[in-house]
Each structure stands twice: as C-alpha cells, then as structure tokens.
DSSP file (Angstrom, degrees, kcal/mol; ACC not computed):
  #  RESIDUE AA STRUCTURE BP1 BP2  ACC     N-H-->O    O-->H-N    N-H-->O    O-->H-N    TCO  KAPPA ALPHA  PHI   PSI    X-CA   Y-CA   Z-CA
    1    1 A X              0   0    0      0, 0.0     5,-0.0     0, 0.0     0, 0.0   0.000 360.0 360.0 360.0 113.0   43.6  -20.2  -13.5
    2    2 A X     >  -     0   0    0      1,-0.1     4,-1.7     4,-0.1     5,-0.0  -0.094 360.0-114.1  -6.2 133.3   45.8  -20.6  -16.4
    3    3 A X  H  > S+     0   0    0      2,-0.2     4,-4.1     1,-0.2     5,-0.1   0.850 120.2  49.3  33.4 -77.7   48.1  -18.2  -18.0
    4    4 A X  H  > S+     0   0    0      1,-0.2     4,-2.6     2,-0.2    -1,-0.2   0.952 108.0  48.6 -52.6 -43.8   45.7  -18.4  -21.1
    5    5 A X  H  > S+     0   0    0      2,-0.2     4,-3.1     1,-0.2    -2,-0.2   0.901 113.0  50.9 -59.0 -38.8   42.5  -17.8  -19.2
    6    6 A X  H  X S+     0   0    0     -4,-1.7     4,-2.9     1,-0.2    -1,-0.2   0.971 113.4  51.0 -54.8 -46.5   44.3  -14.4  -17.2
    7    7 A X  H  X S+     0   0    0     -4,-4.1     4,-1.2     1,-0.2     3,-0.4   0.947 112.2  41.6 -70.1 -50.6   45.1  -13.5  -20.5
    8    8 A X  H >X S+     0   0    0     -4,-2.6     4,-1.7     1,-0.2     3,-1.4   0.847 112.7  49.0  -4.4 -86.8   41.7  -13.8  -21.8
    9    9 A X  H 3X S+     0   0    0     -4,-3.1     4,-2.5     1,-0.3    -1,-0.2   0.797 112.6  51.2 -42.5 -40.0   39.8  -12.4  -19.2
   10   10 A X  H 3< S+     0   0    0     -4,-2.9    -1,-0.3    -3,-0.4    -2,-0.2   0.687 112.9  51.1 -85.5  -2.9   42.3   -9.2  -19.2
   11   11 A X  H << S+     0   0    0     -3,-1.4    -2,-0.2    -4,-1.2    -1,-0.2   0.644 109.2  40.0 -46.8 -59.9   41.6   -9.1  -22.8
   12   12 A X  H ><>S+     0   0    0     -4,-1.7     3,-1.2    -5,-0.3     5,-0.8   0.777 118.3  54.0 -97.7 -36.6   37.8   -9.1  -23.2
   13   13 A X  T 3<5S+     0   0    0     -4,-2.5    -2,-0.2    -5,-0.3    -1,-0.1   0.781 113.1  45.4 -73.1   0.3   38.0   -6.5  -19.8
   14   14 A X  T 3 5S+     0   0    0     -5,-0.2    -1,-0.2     1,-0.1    -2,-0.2   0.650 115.0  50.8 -87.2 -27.1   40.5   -4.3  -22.1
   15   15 A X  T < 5S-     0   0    0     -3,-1.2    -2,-0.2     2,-0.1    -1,-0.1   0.335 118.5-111.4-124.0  -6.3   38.1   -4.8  -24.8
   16   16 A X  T   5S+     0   0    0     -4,-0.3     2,-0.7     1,-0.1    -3,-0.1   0.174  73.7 119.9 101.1 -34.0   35.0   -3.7  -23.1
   17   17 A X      < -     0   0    0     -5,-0.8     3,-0.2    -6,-0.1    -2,-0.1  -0.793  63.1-123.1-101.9  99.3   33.0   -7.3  -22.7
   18   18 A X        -     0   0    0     -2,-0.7     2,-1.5     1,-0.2    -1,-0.1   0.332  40.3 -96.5 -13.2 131.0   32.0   -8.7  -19.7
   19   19 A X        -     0   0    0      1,-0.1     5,-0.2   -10,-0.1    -1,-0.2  -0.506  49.6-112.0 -62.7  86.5   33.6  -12.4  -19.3
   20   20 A X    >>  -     0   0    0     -2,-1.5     4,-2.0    -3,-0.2     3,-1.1   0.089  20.5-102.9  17.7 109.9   31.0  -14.9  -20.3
   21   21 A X  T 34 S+     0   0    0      1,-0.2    -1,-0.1     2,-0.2     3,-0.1   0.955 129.1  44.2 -37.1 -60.4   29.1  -17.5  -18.0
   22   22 A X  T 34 S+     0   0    0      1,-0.2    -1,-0.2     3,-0.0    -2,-0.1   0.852 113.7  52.9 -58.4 -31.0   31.7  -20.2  -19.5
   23   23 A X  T <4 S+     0   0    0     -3,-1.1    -1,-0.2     2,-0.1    -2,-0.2   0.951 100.5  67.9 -74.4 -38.8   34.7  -17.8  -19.0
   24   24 A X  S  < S-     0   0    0     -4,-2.0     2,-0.2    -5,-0.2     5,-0.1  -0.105  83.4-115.4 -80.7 170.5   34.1  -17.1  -15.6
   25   25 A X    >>  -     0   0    0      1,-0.1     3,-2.3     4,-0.1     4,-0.7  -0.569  31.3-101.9-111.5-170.8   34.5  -19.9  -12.3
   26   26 A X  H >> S+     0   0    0      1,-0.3     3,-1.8    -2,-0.2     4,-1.1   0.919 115.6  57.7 -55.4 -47.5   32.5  -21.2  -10.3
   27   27 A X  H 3> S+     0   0    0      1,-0.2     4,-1.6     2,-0.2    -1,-0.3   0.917 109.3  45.2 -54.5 -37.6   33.4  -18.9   -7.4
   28   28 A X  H <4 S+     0   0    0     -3,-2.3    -1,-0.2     2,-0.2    -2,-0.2   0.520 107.4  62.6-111.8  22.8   32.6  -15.6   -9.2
   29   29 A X  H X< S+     0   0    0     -3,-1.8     3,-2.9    -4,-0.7    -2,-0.2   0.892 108.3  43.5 -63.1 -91.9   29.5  -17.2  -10.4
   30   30 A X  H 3X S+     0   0    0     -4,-1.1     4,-0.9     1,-0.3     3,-0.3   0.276 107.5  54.1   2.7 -58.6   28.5  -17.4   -7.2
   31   31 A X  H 3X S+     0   0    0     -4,-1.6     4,-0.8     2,-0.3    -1,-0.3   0.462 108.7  54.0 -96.9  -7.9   29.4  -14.3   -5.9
   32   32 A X  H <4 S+     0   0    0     -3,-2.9    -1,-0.2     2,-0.2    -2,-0.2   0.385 102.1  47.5-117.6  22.0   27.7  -12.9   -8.3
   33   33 A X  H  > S+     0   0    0     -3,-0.3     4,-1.7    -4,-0.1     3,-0.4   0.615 105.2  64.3-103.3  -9.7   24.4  -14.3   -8.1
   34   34 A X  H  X S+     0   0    0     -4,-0.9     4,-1.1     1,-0.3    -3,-0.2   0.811 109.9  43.3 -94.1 -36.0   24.6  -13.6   -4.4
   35   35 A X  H  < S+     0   0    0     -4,-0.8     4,-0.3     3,-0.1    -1,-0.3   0.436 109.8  50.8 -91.5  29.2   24.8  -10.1   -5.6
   36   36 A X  H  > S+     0   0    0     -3,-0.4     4,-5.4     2,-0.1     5,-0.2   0.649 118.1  38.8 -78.1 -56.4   22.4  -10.2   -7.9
   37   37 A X  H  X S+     0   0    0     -4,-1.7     4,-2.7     1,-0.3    -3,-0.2   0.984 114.3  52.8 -83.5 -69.7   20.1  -11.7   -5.4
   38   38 A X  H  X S+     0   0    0     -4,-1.1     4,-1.6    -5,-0.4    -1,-0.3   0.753 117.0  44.6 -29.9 -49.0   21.4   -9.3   -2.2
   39   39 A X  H  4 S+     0   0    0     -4,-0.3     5,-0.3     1,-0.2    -2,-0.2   0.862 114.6  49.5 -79.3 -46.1   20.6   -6.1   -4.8
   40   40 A X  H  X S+     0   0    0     -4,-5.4     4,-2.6     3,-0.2     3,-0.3   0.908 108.4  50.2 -62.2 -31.0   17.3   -7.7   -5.8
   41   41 A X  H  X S+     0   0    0     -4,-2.7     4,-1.6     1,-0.3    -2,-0.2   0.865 108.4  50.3 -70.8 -47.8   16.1   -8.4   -2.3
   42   42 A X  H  < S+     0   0    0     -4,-1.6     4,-0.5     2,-0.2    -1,-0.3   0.299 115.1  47.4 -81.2  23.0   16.8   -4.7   -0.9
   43   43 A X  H  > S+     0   0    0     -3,-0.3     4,-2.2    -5,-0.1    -2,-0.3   0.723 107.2  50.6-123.5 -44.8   14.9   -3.5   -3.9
   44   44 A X  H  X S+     0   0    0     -4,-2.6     4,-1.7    -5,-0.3    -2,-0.2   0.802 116.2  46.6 -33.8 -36.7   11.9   -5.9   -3.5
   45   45 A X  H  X S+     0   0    0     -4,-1.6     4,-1.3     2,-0.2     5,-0.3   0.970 112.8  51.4 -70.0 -61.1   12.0   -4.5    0.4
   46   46 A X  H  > S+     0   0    0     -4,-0.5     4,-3.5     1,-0.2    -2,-0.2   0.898 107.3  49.9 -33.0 -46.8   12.2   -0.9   -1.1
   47   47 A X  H  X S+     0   0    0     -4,-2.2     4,-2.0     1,-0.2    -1,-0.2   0.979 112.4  50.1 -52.0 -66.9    9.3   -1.6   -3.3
   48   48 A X  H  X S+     0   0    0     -4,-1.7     4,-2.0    -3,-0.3    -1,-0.2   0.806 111.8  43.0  11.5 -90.1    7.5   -2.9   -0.1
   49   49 A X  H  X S+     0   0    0     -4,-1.3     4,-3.2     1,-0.2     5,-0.3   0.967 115.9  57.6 -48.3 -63.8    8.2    0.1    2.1
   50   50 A X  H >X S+     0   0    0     -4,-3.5     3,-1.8    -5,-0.3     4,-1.6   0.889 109.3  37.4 -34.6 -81.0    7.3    2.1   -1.0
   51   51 A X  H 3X S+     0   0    0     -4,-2.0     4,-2.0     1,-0.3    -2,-0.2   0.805 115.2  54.9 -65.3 -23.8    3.9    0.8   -1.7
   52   52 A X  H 3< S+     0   0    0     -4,-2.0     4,-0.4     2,-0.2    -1,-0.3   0.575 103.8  56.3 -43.2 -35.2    2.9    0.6    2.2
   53   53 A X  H XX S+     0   0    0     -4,-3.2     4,-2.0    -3,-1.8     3,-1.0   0.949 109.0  47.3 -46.8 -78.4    3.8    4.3    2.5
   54   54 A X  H 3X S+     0   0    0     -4,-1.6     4,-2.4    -5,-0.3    -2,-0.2   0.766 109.8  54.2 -45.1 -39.7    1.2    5.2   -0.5
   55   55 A X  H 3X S+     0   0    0     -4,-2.0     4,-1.8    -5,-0.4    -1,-0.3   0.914 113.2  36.9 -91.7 -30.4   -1.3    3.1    1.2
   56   56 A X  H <> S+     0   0    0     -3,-1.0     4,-2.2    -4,-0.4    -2,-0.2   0.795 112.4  62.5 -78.0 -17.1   -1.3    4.9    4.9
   57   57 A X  H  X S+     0   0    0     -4,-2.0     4,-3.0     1,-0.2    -2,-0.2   0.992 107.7  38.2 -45.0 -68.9   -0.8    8.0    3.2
   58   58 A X  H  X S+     0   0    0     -4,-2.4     4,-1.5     1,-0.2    -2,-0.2   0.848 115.4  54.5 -63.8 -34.7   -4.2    7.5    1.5
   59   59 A X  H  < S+     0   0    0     -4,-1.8     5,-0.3    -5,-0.2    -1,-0.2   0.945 106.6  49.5 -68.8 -41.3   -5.6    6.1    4.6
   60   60 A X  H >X S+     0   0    0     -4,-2.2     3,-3.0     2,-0.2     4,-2.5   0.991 112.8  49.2 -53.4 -83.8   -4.5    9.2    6.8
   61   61 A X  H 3X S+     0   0    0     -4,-3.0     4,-1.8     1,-0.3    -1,-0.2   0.643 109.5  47.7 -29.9 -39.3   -6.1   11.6    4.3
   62   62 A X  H 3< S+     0   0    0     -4,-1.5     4,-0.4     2,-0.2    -1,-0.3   0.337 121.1  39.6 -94.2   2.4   -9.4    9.7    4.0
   63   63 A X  H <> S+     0   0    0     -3,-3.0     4,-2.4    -5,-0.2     5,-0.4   0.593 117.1  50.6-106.7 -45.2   -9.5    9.7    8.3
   64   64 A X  H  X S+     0   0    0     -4,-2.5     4,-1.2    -5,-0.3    -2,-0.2   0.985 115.6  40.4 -53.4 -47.2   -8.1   13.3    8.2
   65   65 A X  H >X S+     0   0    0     -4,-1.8     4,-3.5    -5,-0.3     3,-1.9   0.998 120.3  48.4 -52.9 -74.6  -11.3   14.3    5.4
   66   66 A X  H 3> S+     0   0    0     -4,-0.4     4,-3.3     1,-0.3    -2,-0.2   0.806 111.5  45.5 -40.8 -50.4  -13.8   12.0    7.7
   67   67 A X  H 3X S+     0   0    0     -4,-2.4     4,-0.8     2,-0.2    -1,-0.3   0.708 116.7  46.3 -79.5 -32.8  -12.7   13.7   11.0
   68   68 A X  H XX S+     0   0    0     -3,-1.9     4,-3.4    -4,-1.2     3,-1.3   0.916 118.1  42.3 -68.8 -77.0  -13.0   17.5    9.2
   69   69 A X  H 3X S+     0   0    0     -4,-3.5     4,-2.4     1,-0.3     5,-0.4   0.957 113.2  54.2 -50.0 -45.6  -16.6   16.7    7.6
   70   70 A X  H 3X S+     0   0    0     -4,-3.3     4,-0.5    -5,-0.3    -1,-0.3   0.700 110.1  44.7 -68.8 -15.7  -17.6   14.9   10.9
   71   71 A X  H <X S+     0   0    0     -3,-1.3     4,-1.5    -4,-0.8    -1,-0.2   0.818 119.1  42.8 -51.3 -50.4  -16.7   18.3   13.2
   72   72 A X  H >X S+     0   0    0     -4,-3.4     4,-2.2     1,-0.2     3,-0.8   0.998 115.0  53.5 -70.0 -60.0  -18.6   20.8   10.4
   73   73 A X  H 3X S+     0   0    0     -4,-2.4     4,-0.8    -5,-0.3    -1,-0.2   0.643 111.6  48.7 -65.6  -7.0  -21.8   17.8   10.2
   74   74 A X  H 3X S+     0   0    0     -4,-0.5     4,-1.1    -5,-0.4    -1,-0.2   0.749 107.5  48.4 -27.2 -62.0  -22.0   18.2   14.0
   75   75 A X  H <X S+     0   0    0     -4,-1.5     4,-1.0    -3,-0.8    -2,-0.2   0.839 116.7  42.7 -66.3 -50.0  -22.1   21.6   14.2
   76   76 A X  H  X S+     0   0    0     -4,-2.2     4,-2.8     1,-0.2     5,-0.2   0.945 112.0  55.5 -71.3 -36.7  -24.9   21.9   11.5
   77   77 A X  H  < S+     0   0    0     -4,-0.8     4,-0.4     2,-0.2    -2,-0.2   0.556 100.7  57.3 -70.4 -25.6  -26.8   18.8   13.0
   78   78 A X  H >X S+     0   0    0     -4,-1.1     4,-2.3     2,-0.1     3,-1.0   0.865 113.2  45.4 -53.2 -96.3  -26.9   20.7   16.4
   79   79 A X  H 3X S+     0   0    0     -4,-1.0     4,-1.6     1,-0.4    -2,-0.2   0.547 120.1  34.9   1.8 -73.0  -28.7   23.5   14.2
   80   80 A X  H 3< S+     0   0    0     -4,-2.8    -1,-0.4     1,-0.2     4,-0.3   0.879 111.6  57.2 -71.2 -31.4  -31.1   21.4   12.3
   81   81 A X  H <4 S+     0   0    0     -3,-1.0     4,-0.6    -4,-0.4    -2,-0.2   0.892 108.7  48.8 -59.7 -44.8  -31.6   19.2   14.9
   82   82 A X  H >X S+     0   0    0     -4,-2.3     3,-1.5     2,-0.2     4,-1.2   0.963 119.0  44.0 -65.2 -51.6  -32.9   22.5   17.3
   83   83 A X  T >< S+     0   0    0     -4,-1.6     3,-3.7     1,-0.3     2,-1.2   0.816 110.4  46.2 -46.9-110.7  -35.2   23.6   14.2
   84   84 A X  T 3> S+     0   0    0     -4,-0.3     4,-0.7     1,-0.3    -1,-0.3   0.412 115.6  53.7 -10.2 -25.2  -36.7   20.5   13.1
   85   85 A X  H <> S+     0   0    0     -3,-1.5     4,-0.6    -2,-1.2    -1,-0.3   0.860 115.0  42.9 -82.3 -28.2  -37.4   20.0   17.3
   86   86 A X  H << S+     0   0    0     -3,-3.7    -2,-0.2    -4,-1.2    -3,-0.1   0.856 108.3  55.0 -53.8 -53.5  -39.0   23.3   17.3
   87   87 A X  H >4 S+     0   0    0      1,-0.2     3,-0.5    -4,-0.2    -1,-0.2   0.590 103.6  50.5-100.0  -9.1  -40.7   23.0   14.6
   88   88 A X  H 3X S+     0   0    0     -4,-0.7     4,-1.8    -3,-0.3    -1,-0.2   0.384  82.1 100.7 -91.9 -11.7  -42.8   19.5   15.4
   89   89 A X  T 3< S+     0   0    0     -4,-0.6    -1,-0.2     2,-0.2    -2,-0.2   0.826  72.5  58.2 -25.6 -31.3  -43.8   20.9   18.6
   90   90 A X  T <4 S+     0   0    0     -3,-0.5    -2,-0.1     1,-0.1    -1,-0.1   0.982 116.0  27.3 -73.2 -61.6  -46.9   21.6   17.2
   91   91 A X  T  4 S+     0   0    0     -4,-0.2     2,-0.4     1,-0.1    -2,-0.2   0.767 127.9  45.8 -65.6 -37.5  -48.2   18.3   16.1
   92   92 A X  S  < S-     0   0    0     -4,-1.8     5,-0.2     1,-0.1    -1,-0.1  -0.814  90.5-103.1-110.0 120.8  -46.0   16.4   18.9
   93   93 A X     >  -     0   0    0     -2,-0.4     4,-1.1     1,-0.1     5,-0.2  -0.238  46.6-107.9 -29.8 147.2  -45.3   17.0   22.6
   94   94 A X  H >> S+     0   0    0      2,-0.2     4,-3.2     3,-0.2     3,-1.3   0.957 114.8  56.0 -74.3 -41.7  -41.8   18.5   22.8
   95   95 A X  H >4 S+     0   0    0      1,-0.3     3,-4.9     2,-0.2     4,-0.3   0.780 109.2  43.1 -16.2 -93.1  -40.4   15.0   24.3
   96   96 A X  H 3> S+     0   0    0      1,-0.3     4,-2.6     2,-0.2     5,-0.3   0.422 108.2  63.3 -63.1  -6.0  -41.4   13.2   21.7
   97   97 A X  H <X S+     0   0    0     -3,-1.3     4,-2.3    -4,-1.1    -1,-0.3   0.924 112.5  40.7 -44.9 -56.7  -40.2   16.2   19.1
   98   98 A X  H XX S+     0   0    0     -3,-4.9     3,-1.1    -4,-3.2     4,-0.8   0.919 109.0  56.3 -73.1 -74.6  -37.0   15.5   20.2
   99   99 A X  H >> S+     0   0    0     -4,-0.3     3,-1.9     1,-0.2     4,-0.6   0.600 107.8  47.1  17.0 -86.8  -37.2   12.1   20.3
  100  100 A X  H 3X S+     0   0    0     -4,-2.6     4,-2.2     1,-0.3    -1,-0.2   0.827 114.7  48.5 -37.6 -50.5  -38.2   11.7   16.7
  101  101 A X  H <X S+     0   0    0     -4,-2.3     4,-0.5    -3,-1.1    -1,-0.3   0.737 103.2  59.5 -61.6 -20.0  -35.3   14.2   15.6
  102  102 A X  H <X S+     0   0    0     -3,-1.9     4,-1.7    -4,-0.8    -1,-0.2   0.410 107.7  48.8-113.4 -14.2  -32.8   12.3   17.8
  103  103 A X  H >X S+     0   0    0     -4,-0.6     4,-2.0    -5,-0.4     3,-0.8   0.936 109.6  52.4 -88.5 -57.1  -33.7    8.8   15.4
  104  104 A X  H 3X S+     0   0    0     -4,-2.2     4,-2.7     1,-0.3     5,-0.2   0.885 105.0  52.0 -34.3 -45.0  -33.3   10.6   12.4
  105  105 A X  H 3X S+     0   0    0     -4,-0.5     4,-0.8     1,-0.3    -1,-0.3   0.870 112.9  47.9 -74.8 -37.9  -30.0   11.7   13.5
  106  106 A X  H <X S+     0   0    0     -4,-1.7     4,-2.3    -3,-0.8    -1,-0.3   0.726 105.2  53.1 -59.9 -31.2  -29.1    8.0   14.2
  107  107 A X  H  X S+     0   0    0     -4,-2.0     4,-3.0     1,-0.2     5,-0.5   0.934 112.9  51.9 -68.9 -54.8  -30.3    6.5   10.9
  108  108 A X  H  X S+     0   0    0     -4,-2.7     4,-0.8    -5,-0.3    -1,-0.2   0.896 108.2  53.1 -36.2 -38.9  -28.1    9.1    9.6
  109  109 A X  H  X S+     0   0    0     -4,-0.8     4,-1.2    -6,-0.3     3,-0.3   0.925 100.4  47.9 -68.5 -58.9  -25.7    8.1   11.5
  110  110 A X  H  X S+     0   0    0     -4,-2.3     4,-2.6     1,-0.2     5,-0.2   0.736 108.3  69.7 -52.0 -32.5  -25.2    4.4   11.0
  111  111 A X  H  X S+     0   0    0     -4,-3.0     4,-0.7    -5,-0.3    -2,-0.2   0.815 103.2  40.1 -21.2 -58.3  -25.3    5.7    7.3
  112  112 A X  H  X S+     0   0    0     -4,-0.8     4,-1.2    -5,-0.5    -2,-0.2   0.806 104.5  61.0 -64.7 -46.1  -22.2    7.3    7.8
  113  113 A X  H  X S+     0   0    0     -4,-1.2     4,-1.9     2,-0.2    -2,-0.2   0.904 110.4  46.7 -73.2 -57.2  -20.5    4.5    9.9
  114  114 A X  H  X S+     0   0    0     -4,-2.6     4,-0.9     1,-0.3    -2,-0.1   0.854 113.4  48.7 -75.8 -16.3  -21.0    1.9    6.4
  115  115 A X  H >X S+     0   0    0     -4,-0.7     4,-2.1    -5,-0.2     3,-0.6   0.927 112.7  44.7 -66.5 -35.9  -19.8    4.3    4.3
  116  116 A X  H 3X S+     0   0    0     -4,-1.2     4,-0.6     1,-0.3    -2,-0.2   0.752 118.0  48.2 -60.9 -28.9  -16.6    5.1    6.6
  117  117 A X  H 3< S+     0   0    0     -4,-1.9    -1,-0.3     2,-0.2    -2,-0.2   0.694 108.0  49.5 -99.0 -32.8  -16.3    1.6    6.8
  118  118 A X  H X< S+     0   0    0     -4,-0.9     3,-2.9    -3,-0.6     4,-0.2   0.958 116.2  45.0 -67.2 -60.2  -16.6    0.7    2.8
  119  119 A X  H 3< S+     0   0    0     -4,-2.1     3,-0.4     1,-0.3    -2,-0.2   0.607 103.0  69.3 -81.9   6.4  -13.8    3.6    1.8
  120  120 A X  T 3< S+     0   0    0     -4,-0.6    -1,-0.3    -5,-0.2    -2,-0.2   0.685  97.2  51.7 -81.6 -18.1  -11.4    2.2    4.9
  121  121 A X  S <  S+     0   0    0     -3,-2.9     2,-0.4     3,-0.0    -1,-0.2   0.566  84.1 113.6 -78.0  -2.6  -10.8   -1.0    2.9
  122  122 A X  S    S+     0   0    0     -3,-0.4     2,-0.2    -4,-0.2     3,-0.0  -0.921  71.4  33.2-131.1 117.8   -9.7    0.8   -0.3
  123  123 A X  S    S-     0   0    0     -2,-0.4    -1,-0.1     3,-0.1     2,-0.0   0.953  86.1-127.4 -86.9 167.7   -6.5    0.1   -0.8
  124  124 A X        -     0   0    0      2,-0.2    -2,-0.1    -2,-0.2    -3,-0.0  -0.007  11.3-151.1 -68.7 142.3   -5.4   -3.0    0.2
  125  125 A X        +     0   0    0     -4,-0.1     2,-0.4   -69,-0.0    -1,-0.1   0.343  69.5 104.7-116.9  22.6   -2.2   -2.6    2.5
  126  126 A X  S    S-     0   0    0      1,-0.1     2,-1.3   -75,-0.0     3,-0.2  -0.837  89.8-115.9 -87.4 123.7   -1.0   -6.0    1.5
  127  127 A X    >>  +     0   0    0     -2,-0.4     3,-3.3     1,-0.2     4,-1.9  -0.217  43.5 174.6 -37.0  32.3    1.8   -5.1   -0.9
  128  128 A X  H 3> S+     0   0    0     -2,-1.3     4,-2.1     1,-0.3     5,-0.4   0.731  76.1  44.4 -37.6 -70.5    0.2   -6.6   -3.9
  129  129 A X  H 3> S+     0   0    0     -3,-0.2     4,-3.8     1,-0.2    -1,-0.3   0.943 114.4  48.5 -47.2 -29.6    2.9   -5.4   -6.5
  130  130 A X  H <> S+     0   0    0     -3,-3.3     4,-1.6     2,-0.2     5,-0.4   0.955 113.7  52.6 -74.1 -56.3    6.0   -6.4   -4.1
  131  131 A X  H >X S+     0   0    0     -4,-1.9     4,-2.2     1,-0.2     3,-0.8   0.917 111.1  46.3 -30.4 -63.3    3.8  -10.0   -3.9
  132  132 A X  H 3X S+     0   0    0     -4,-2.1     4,-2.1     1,-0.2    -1,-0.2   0.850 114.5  46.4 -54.0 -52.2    3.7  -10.2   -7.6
  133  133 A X  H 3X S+     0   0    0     -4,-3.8     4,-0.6    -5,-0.4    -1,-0.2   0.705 105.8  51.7 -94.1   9.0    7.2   -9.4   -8.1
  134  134 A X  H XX S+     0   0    0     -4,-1.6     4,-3.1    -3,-0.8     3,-0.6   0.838 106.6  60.6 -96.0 -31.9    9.1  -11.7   -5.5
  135  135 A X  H 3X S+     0   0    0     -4,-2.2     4,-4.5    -5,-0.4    -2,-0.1   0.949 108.8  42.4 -32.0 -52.6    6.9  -14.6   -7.1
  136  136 A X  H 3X S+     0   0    0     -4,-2.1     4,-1.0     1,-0.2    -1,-0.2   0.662 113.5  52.5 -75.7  -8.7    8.7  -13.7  -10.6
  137  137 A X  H <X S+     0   0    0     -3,-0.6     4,-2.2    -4,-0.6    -1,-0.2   0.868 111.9  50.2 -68.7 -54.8   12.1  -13.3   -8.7
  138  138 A X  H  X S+     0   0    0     -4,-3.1     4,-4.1     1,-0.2     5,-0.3   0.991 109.2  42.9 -58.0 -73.5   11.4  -16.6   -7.4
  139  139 A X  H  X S+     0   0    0     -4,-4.5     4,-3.5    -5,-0.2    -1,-0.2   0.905 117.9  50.9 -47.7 -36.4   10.6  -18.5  -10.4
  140  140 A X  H  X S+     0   0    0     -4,-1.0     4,-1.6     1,-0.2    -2,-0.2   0.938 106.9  52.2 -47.8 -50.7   13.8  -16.6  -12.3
  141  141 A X  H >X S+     0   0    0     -4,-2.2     4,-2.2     2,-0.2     3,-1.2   0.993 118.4  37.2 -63.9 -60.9   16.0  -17.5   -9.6
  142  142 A X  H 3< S+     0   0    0     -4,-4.1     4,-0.2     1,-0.3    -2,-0.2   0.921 114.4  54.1 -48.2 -38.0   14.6  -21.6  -10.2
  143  143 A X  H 3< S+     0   0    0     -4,-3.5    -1,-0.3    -5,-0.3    -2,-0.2   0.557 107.9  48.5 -81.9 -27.5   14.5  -21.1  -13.6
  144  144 A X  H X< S+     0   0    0     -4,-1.6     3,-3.9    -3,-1.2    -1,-0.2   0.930 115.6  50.0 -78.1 -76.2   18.7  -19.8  -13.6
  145  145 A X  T 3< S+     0   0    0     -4,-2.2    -2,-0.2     1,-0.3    -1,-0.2   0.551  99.5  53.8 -76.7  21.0   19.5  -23.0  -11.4
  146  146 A X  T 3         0   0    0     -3,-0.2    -1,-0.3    -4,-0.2    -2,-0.1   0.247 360.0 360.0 -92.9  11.7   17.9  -25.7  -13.4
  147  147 A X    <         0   0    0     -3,-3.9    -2,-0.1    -5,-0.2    -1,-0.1   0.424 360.0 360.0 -85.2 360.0   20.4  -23.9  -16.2
C-alpha cells in the first residue's frame, strides 16, 4: 500500500466513513466477507435452535394437556361406564351390559387417538423460517460474487 492510499484510509477512518469496496484490497475484502458470512451463519443456527425450541415447547404442552385430560377422562369413564352397566341390566344380561359399554368406550376411544394424532403434527418441526432465510443468504452471497 502506497503512502497515498495509508493516507486516505486514515483520513476517511478520522473522518467517520468506512473505506469503500474500491478503497479497500483484496485481502480485507475477503476477510470481511468471511465475517460477514461466519456472523450470518451463527445467527441462521441461532434462528434454528430458536424456532425448534418453540416447536417442542408446544409439543410438550399439548402431550402434558393430553396426558392431564386422559387421567380425569379415565376416572369419569370408570363412573359412567359402572352406571350405564348397571343400568342395561334390565334389558340385557349383565355380560352383555358390560360388553356393550366396553365398545362404546372404544369407539370413543379411537376418537381420541385421531384427534391426538391430527394436533401432534401442528407445528411443523422443520425450521421453515431458518429454511427460508438461508435460501436468501444463499442467493445474496451469489448475487455479491457475480459483482
């Protein structure tokens, strides 16, 4: 580097103003797209981590909810289940009271099972926003070296 260029450069950093793509060389191009890129990359992982947290979070809550109601509907389904055997006794042999009650309790059941099954997909735990933005990192990053 020139005499003129030091003076420059200490000039425009005296002065406030960042050195230019043309002022600066090739070397501290470099080195600073390779931090550019090194600061973009742990914050595209952060982002990641981030949105992957949010989504077991919500998944724990909705297993934590399921696991709560399915203790309390147990306990109540004992209950009815005893009534409701009791109470076709008349028309029905007690077998087949229970029996009948014990089907119910299954339809119900499998009921239960497609619902659990729907709100376990909801959300996605593919990082959709971190997806979305290393695409536009990508294209930026070609779109800088065709420059």
């Amino acid at each position: 580097m020139d005499t003129l260029e030091r003076t420059n450069r200490v000039s425009a950093t005296l002065a406030g103003a960042e050195p230019g793509p043309r002022d600066r060389s090739t070397a501290d191009l470099l080195r600073s797209i390779a931090r550019d890129t090194s600061i973009l990359v742990r914050k595209e992982v952060e982002l990641a981590r981030q949105e992957l947290t949010e989504a077991l979070k919500a998944r724990l809550k909705a297993v934590a909810a399921l696991a709560a109601a399915g203790v309390l509907a147990l306990l109540a389904l004992a209950f009815l289940g005893a009534a409701a055997a009791e109470a076709l006794e008349g028309p029905l042999s007690p077998w087949g009271a229970r029996l009948a009650v014990a089907g119910g309790f299954l339809i119900v059941a499998l009921g239960s099972l497609l619902f659990a099954r729907a709100r376990m997909r909801r959300p996605s735990l593919a990082p959709e926003e971190t997806v979305r933005t290393v695409k536009e990192d990508v294209e930026w990053a070609r779109a800088q070296l065709k420059r």
